[in-house]
MARTILUM-373490 format. One record per atom (N, C-alpha, C, O): residue number from 1; atom name; x, y, z. Coordinates in steps of 0.05 Angstrom, whole numbers, plus 32768, in hexadecimal, padded with zeros to 4 digits. Atoms other than C-alpha are relative to their C-alpha. Layout:
BEGIN
<pt NUM,CA,<X,Y,Z>>
...
***
This chain:
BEGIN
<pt 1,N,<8010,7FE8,8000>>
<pt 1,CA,<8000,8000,8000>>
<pt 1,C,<8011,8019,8000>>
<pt 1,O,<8009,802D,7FF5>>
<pt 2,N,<7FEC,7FED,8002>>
<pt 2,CA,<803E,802C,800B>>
<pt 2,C,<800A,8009,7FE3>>
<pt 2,O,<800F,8021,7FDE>>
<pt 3,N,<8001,7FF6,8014>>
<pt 3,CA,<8049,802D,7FC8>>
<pt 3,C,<7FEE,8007,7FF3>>
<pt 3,O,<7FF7,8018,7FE4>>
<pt 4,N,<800C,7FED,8009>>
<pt 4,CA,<8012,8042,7FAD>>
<pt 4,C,<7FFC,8015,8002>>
<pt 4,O,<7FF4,8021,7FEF>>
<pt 5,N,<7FFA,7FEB,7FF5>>
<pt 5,CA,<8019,807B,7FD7>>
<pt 5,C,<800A,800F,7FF8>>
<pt 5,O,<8002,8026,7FF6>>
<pt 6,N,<7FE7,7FF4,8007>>
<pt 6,CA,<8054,808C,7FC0>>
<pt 6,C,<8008,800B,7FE1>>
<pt 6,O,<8016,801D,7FDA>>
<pt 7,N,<8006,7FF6,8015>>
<pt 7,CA,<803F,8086,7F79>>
<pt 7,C,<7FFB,8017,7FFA>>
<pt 7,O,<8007,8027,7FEB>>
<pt 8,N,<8013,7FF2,8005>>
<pt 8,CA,<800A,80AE,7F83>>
<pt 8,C,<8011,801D,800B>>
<pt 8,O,<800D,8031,7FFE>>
<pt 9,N,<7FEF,7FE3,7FFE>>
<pt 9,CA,<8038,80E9,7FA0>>
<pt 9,C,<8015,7FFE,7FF1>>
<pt 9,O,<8026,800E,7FF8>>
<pt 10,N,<7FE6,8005,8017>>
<pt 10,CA,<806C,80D8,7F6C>>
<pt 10,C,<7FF2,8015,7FEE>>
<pt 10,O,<7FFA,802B,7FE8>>
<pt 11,N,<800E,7FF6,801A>>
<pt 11,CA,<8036,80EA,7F37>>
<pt 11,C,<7FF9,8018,800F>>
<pt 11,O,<8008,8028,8003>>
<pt 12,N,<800B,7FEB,7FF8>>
<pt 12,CA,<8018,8126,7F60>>
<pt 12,C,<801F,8013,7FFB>>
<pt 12,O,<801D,802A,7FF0>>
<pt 13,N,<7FE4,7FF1,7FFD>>
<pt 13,CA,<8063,8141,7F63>>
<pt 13,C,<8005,800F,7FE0>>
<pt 13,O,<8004,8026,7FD6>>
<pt 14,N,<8007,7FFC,8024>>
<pt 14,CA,<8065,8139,7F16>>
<pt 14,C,<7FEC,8014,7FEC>>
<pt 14,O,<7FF0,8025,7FDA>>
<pt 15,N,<8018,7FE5,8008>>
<pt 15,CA,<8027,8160,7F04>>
<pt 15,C,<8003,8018,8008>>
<pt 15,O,<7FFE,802B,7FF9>>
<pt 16,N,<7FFA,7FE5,7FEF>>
<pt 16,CA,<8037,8196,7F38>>
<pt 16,C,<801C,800E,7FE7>>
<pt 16,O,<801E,8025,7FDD>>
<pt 17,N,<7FE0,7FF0,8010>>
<pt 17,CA,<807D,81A6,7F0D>>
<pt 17,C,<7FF4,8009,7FDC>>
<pt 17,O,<7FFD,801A,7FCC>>
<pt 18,N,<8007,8005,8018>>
<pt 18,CA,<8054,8197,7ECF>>
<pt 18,C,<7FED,801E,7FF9>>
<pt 18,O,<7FEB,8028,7FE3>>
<pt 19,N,<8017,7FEC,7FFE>>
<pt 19,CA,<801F,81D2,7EE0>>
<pt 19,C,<8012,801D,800B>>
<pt 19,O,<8009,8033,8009>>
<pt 20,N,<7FE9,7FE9,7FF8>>
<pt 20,CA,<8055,8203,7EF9>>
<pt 20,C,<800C,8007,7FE5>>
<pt 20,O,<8010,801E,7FDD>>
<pt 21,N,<7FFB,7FEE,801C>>
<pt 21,CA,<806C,8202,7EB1>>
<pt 21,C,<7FEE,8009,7FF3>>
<pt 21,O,<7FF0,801F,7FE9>>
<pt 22,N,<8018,7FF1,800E>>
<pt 22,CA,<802C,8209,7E94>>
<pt 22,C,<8003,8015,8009>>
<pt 22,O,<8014,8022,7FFC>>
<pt 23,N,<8004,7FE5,7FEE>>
<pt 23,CA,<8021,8245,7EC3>>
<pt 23,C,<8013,800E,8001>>
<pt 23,O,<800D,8024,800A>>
<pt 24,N,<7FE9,7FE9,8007>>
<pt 24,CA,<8068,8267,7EB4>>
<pt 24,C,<7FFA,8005,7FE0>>
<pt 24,O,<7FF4,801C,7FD8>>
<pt 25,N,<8006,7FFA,801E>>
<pt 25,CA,<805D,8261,7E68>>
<pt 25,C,<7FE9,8019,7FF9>>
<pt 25,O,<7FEB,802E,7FED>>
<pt 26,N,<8018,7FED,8003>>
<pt 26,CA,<8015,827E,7E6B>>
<pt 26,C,<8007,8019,800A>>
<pt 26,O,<8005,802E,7FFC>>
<pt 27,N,<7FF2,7FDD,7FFC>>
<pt 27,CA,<8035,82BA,7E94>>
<pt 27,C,<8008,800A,7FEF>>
<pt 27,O,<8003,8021,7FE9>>
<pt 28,N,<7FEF,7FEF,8014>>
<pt 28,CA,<805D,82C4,7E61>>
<pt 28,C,<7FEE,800C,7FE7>>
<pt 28,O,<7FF4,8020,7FDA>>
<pt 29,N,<8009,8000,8018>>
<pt 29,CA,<8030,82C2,7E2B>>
<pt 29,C,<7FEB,800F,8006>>
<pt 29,O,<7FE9,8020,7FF5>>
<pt 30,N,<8019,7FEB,7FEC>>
<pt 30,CA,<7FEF,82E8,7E56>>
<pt 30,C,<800D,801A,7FFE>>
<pt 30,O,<8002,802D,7FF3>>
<pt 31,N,<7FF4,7FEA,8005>>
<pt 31,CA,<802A,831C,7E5E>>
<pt 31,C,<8007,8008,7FE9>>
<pt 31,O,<8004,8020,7FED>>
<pt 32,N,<7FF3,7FFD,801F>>
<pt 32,CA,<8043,8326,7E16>>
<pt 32,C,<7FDA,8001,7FFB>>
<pt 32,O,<7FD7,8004,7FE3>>
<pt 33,N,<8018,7FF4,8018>>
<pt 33,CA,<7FF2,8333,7E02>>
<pt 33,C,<7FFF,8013,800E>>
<pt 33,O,<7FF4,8024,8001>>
<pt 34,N,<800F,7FF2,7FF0>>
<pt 34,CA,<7FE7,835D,7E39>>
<pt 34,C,<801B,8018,7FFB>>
<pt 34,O,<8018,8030,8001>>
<pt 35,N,<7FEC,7FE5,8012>>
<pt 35,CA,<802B,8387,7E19>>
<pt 35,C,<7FF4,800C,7FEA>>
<pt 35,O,<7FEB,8022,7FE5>>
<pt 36,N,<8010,7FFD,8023>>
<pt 36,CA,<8011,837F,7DD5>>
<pt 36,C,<7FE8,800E,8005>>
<pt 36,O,<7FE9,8026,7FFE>>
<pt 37,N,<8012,7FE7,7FF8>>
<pt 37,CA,<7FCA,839D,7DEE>>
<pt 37,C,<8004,8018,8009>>
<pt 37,O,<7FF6,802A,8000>>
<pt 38,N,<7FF8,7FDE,7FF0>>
<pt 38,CA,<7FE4,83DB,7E16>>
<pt 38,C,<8010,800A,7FE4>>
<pt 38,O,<800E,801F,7FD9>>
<pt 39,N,<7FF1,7FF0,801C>>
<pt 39,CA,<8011,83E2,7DD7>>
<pt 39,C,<7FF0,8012,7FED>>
<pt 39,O,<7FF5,8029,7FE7>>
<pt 40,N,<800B,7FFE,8011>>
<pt 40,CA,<7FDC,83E0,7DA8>>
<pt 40,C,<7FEE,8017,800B>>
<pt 40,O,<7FE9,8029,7FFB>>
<pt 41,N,<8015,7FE7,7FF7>>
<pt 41,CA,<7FAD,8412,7DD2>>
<pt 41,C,<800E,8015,8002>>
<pt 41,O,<8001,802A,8000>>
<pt 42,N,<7FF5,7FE6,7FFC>>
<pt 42,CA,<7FE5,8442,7DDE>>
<pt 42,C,<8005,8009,7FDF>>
<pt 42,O,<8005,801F,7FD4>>
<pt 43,N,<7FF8,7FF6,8027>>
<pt 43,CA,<7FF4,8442,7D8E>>
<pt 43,C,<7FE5,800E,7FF8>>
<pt 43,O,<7FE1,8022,7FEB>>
<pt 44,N,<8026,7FF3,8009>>
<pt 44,CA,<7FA4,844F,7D86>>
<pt 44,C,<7FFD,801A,800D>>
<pt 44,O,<7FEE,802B,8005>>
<pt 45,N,<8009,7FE4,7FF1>>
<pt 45,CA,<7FA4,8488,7DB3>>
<pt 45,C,<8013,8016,7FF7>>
<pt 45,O,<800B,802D,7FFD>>
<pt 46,N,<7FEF,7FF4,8005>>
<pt 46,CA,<7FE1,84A7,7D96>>
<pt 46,C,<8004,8009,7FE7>>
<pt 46,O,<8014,801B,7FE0>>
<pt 47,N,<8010,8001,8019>>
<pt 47,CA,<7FBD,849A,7D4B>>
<pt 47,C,<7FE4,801D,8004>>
<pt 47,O,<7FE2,8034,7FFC>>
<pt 48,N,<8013,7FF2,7FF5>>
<pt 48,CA,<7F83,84B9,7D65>>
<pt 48,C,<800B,801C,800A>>
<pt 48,O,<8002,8030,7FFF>>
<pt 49,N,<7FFD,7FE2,7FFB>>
<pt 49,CA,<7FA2,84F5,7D87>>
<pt 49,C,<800B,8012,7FF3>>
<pt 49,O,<800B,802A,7FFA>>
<pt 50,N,<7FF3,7FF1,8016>>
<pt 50,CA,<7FCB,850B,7D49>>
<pt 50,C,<7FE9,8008,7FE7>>
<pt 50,O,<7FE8,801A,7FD6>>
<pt 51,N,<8019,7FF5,8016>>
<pt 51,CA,<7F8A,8508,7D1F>>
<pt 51,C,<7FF1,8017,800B>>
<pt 51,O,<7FE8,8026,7FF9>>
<pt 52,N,<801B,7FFA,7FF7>>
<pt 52,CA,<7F5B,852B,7D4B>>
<pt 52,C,<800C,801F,7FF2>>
<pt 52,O,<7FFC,8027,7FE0>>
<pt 53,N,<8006,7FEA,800E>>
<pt 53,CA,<7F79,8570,7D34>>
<pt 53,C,<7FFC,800C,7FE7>>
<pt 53,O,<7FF8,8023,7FE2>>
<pt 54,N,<8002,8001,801F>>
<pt 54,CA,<7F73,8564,7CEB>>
<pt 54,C,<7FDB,7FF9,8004>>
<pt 54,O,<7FD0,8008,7FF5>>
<pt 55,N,<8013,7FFB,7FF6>>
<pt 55,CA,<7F2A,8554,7D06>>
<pt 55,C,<7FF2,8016,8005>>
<pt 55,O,<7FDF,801D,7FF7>>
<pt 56,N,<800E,7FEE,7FFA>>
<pt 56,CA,<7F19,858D,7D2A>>
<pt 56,C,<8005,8014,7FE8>>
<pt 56,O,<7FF0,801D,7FDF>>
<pt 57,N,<7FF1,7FFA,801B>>
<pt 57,CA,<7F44,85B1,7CE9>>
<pt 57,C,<7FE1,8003,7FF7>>
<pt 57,O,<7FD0,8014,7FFD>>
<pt 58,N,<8012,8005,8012>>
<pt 58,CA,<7F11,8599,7CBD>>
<pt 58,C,<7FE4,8004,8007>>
<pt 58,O,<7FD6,8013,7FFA>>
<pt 59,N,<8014,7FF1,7FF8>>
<pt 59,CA,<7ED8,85A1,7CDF>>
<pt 59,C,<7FF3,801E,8001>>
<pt 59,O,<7FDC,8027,7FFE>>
<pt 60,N,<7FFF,7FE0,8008>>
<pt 60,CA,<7EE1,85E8,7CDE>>
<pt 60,C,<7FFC,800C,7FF0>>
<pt 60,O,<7FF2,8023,7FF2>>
<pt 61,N,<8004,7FFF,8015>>
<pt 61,CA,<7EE3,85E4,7C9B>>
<pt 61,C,<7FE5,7FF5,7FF1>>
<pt 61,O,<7FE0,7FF8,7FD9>>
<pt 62,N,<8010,8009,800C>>
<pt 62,CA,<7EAB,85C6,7C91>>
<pt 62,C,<8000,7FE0,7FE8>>
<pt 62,O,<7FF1,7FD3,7FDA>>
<pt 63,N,<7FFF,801E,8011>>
<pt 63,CA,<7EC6,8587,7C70>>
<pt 63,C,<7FF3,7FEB,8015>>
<pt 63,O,<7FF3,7FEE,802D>>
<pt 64,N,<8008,801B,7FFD>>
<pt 64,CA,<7EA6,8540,7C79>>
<pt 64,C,<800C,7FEF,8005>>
<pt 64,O,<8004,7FDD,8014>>
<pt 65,N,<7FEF,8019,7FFD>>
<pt 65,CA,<7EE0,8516,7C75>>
<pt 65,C,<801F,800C,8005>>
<pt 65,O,<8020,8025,8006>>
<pt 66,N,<7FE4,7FF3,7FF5>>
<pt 66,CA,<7F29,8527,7C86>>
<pt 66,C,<8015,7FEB,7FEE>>
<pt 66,O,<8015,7FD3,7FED>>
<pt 67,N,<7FE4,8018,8012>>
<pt 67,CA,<7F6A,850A,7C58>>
<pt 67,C,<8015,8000,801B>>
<pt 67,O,<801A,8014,8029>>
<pt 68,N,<7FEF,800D,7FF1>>
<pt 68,CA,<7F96,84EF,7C83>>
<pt 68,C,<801D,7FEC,7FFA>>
<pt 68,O,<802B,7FDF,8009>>
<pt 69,N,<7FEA,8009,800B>>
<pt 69,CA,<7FCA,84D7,7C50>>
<pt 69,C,<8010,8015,800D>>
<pt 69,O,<800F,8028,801C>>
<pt 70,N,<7FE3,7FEF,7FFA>>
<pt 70,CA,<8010,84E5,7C4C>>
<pt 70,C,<7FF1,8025,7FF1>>
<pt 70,O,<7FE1,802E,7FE1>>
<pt 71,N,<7FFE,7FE4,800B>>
<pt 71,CA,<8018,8531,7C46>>
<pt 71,C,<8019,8013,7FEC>>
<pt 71,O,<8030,8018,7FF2>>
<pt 72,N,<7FE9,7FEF,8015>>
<pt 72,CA,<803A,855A,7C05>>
<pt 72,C,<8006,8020,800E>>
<pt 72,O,<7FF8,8033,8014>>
<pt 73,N,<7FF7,7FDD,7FFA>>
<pt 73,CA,<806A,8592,7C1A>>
<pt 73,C,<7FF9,8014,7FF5>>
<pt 73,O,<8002,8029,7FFC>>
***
């Protein structure tokens, strides 16, 4: 009966190391989206706040739509 015991915390030992990697990997990879999102929202807000005066711009003017291409010297 001792050994099955012993198995049985052999294998428990095993899974425990087994789920510690899972659970470091996923950090890693939870963290790296959770870069990539804050990235991607600070690039949007930084899109966004360079347009808005070509926006209000235009508005003024009475235009509808706003170009937003490259600009000729």
């Amino acid at each position: 009966m001792a050994g099955a015991y012993q198995a049985i915390a052999d294998h428990e030992r095993l899974c425990s190391e087994r789920y510690r990697g899972i659970n470091e990997k996923l950090g890693w990879i939870l963290g790296g989206l959770a870069t990539l999102f804050f990235g991607l929202l600070g690039w949007m807000a930084v899109q966004l706040w360079t347009l808005e005066p070509l926006r209000i711009a235009a508005a003024h003017q009475g235009a509808t739509t706003v170009n937003v291409g490259p600009q000729k010297p």
